[in-house]
C-alpha positions as CSV (number, residue, x, y, z in Angstrom):
1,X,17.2,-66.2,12.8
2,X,15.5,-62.8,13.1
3,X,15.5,-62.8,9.0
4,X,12.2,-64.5,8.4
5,X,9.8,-62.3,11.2
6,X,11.9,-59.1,9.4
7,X,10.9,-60.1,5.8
8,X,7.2,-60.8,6.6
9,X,6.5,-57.3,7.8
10,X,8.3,-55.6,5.4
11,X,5.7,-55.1,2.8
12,X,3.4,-53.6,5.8
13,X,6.1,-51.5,6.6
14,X,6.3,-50.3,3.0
15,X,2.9,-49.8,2.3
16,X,2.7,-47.7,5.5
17,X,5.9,-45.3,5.0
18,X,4.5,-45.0,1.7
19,X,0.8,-43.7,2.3
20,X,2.4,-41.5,5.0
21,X,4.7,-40.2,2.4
22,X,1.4,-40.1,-0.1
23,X,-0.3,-38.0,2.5
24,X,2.7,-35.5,2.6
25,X,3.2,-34.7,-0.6
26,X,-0.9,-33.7,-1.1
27,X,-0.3,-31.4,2.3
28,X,2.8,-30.0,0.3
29,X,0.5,-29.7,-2.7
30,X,-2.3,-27.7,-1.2
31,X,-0.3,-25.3,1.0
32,X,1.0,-23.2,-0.8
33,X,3.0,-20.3,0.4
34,X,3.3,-16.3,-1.2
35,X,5.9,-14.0,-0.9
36,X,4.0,-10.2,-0.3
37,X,5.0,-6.6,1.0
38,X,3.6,-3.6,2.2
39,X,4.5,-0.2,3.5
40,X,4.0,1.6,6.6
41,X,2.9,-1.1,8.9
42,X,0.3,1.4,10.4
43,X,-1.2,2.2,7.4
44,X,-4.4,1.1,5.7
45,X,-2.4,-0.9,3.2
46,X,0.1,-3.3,5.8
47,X,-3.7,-3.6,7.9
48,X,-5.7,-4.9,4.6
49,X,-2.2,-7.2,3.9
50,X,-2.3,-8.7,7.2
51,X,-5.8,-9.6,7.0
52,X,-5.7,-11.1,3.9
53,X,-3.0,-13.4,4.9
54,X,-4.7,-14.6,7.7
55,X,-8.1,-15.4,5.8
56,X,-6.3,-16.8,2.7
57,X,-4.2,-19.0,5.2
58,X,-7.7,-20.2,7.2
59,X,-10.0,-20.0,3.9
60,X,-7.8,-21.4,0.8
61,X,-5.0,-23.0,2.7
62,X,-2.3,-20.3,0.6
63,X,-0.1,-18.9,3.3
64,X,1.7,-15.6,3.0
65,X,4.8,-14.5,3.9
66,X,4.1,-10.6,4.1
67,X,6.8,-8.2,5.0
68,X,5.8,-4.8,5.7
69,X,7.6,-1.3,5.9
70,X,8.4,-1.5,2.4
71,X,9.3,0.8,-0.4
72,X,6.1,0.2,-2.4
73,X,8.4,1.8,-5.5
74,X,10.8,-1.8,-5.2
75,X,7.6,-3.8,-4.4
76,X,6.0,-2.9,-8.0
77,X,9.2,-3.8,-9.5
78,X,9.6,-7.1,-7.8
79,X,6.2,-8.4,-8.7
80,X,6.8,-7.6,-11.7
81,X,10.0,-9.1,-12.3
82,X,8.4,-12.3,-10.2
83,X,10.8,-12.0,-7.2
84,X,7.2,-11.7,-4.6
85,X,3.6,-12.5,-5.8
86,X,1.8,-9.8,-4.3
87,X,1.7,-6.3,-3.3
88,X,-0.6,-2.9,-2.6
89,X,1.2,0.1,-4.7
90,X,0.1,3.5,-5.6
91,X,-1.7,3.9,-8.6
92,X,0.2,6.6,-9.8
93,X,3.5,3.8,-10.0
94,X,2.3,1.9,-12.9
95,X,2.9,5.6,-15.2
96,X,6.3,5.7,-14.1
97,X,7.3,2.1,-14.3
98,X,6.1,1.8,-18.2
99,X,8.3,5.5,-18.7
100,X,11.1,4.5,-16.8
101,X,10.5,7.6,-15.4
102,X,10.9,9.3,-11.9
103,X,12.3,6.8,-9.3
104,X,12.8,4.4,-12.0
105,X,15.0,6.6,-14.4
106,X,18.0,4.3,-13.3
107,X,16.8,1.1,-14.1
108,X,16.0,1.1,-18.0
109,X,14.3,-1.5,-19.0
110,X,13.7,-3.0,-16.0
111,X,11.3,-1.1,-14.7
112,X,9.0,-0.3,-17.5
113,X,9.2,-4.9,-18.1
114,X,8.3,-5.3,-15.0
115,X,5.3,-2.8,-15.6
116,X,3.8,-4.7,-18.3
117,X,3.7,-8.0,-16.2
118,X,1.7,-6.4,-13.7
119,X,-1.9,-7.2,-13.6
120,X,-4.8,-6.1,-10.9
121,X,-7.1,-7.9,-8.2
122,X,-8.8,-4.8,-6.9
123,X,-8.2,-0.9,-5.9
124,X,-9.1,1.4,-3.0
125,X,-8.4,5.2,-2.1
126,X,-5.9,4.6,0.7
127,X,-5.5,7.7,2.0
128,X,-4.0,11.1,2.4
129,X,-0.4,12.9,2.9
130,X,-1.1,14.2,6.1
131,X,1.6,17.4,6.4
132,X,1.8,18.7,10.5
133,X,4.0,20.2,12.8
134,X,3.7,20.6,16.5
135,X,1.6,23.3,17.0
136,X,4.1,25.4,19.3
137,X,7.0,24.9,16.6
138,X,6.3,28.1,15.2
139,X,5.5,26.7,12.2
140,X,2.1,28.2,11.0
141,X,2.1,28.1,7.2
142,X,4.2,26.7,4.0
143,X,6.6,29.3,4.3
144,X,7.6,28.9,7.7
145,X,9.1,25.1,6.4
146,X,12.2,27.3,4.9
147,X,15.3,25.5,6.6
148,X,13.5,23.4,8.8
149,X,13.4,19.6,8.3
150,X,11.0,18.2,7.1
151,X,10.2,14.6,6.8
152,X,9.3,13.7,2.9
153,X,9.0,9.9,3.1
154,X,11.3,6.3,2.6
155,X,14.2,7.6,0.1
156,X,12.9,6.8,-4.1
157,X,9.6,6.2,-2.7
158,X,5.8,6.9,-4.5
159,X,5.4,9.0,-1.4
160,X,8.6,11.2,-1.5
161,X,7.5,11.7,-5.0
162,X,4.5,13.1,-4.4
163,X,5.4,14.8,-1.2
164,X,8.1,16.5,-2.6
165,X,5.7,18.3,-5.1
166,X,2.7,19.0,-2.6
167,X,5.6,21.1,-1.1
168,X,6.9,22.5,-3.9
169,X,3.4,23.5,-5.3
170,X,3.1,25.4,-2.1
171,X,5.9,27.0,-1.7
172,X,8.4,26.5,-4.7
173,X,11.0,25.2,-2.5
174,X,12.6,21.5,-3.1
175,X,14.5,19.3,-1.0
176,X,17.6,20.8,-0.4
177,X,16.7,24.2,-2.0
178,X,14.4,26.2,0.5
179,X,13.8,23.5,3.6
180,X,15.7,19.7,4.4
181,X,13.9,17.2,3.2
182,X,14.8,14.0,5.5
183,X,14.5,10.6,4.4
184,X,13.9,7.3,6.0
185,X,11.7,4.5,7.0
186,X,8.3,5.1,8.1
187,X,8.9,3.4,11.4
188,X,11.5,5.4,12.2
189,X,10.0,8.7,11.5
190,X,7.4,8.8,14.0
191,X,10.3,8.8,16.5
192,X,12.4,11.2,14.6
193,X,9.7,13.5,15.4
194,X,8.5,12.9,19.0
195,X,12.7,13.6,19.6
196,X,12.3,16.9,17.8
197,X,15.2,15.5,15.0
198,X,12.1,16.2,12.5
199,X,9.9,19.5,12.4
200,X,7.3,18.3,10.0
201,X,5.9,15.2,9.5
202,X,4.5,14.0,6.6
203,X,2.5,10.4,7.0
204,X,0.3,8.8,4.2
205,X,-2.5,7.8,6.0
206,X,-6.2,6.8,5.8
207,X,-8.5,10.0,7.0
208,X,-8.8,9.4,10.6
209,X,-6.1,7.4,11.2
210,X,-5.2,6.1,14.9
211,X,-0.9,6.6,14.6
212,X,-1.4,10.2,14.0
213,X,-4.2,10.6,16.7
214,X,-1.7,9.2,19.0
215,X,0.9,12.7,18.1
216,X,-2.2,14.7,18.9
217,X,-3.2,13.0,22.2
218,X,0.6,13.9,23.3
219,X,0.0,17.7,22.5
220,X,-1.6,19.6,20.2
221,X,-0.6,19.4,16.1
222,X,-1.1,21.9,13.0
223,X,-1.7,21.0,9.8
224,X,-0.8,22.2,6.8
225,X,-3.4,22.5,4.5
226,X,-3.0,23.2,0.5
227,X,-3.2,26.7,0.0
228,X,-5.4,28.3,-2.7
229,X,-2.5,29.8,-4.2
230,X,-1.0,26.3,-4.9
231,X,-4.3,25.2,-7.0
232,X,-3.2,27.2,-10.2
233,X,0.0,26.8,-10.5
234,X,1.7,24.4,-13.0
235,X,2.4,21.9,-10.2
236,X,-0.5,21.4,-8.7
237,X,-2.4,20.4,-12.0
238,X,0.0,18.6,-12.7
239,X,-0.5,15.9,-9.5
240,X,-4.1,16.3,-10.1
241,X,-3.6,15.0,-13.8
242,X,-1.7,11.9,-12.6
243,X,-3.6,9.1,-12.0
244,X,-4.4,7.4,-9.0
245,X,-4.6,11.4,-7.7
246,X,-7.2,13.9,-5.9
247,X,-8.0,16.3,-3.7
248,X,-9.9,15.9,-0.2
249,X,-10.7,17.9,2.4
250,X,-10.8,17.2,6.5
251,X,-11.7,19.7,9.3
252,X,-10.5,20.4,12.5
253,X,-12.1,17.9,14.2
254,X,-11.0,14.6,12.5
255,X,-8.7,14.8,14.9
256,X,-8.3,16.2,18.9
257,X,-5.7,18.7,19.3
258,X,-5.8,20.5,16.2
259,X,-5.0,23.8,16.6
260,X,-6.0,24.9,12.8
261,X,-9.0,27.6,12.6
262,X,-12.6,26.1,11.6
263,X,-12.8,25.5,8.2
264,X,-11.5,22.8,5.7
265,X,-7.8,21.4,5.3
266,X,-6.9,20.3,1.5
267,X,-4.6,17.7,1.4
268,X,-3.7,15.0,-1.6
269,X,-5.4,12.2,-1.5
270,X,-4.2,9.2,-3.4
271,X,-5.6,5.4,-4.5
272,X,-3.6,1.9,-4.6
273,X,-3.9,-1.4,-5.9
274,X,-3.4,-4.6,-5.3
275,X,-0.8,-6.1,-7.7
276,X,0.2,-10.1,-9.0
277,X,2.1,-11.0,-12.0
278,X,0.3,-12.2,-15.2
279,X,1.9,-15.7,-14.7
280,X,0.1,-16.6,-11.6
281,X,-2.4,-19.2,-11.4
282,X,-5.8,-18.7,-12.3
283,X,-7.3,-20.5,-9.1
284,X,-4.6,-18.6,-6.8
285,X,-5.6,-15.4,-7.9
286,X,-9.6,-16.1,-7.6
287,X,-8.8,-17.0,-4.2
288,X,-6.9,-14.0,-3.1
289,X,-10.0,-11.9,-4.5
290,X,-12.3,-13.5,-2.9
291,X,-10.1,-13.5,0.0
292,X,-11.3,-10.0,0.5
293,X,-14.7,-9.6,-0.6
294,X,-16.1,-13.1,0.6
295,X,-14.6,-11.6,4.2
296,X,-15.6,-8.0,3.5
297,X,-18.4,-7.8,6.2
298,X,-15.6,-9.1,9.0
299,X,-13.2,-6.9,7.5
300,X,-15.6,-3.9,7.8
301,X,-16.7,-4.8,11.1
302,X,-12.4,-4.9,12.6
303,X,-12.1,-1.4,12.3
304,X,-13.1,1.9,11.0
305,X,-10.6,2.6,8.1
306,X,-12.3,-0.2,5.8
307,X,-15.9,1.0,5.9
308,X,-15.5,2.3,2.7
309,X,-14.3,-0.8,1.3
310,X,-16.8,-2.1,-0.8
311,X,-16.8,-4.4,-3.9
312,X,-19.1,-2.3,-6.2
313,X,-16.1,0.2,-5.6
314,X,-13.3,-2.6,-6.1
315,X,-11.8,-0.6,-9.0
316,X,-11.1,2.5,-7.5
317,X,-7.8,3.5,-8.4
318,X,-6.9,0.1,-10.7
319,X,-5.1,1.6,-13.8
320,X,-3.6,-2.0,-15.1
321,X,-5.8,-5.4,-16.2
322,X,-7.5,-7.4,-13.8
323,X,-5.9,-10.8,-13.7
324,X,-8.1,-13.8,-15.6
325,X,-8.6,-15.1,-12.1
326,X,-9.8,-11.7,-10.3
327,X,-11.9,-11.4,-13.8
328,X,-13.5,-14.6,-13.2
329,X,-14.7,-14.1,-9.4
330,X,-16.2,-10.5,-10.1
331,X,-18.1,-12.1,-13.3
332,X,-19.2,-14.8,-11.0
333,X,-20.5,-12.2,-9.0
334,X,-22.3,-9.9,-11.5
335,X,-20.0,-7.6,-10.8
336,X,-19.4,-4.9,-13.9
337,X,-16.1,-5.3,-14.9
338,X,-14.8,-2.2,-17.0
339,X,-13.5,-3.1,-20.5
340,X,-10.5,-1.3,-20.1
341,X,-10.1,-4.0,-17.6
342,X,-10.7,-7.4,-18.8
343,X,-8.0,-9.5,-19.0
């Protein structure tokens, strides 16, 4: 008896369940979720990440998964190959991914494929390689590193690469060959070296940067600045003829504690970019870019390390074609887009 009150709701049950299940599937639609990584989760790069993902999520509805403490060397690869959609890598990568050279001499083809999928939203100069030592180690100059350990970076990493021959340049040595070059995650270095496992330190940071302040408000630190020596040899110009590459100076108050004599302290400086693969949608990568420069004033205003973020700078360090999508938004703007750029 219950069949006939059953059957004349039905349809209004129907139609219900199926605008509910309408309504779901546009949600599904519009949310749409990236994979990204980034390094040292201190660094300029992991801070810029993390506010992207929370403005793309609040501005564009794209949510991003973003893993940080990376090897940036593996992130270019797998953006490339299309295993995650985003990144921040150092410039300098892109060279050795299209050689197959470096960290990517293992990988033959793969590497220097995944190179040419890569294509650009916008670049920045993240930072320096900071090298320091406590400054009661008794470490006072390059050659004082001979057999002491010394913290070079994540193992096949952009920075062990290029820490590796800041060392070398200065004192001829390599890893294994003069002084211990120690390898491991970022993280994990900071307390490798507070526990006195690691007698140099090597972190590549933004100029000013509040993780290594922290070392220097425990006692004081020494850095190790490139010596004029190291300018002419063969090593040197050779990091300061790859891209993405430079040379800039601090003094000894950047930071408190610094034991180092008035006067500058030479380190190498070095740019990134932000990475996609070609395949990605036009409207997803317009609203990444604008991601960061329609937020660029909030950006600037969260902390000190991105007031030299500007747009009229936004291809600093990009060595690869913007993607159609970043191309659009910066035509949009007026912005003037170098031809070695365009898509």
């Amino acid at each position: 008896m219950f069949a006939t009150p059953f059957a004349k709701y039905t349809p209004l049950t129907a139609i219900t369940l199926g605008l509910v299940l309408t309504i779901a599937s546009i949600a599904t639609a519009q949310a749409e979720t990236l994979r990204a990584e980034s390094g040292n989760p201190a660094t300029f790069n992991s801070q810029l990440a993390t506010l992207m993902s929370t403005y793309s999520e609040r501005d564009h509805g794209i949510q991003m998964q973003l893993s940080t403490g990376q090897n940036l060397a593996m992130a270019g690869v797998k953006v490339g190959a299309g295993r995650i959609d985003l990144s921040m890598i150092p410039t300098e990568l892109t060279g050795y991914m299209s050689e197959g050279s470096r960290m990517y001499a293992s990988m033959g083809d793969q590497a220097s494929a995944a190179a040419g999928n890569l294509r650009s939203l916008f670049g920045y100069v993240h930072g320096a390689y900071h090298v320091f030592t406590w400054a009661d180690s008794g470490i006072e100059d390059w050659d004082d590193l001979a057999g002491k350990n010394v913290y070079i970076g994540p193992a096949s990493s952009a920075a062990s690469s290029a820490i590796e021959r800041v060392i070398e340049a200065n004192t001829g040595m390599t890893p294994g060959n003069g002084y211990n070059g120690i390898t491991m995650g970022w993280g994990a270095s900071g307390q490798a070296f507070s526990d006195g496992q690691v007698d140099v330190l090597v972190s590549g940071s933004q100029i000013g940067s509040s993780s290594i302040e922290q070392y220097s408000l425990v006692k004081p630190i020494r850095f190790l600045g490139i010596a004029q020596s190291a300018r002419d040899g063969d090593v040197w110009q050779g990091l300061m003829n790859t891209e993405g590459m430079m040379e800039l100076s601090i003094d000894n108050t950047t930071y408190p504690n610094v034991s180092n004599p008035d006067g500058d302290i030479a380190m190498l400086a070095f740019t990134m970019m932000s990475v996609v693969h070609q395949d990605m949608d036009d409207d997803t990568a317009y609203a990444l870019t604008s991601t960061l420069w329609d937020n660029i004033d909030e950006i600037r205003a969260s902390g000190p390390i991105f007031t030299n973020l500007t747009i009229e700078s936004a291809f600093t360090g990009v060595n690869v074609p913007l993607h159609p999508g970043a191309y659009r938004y910066y035509q949009e703007k007026g912005i003037n887009v170098p031809a070695r750029l365009a898509p």
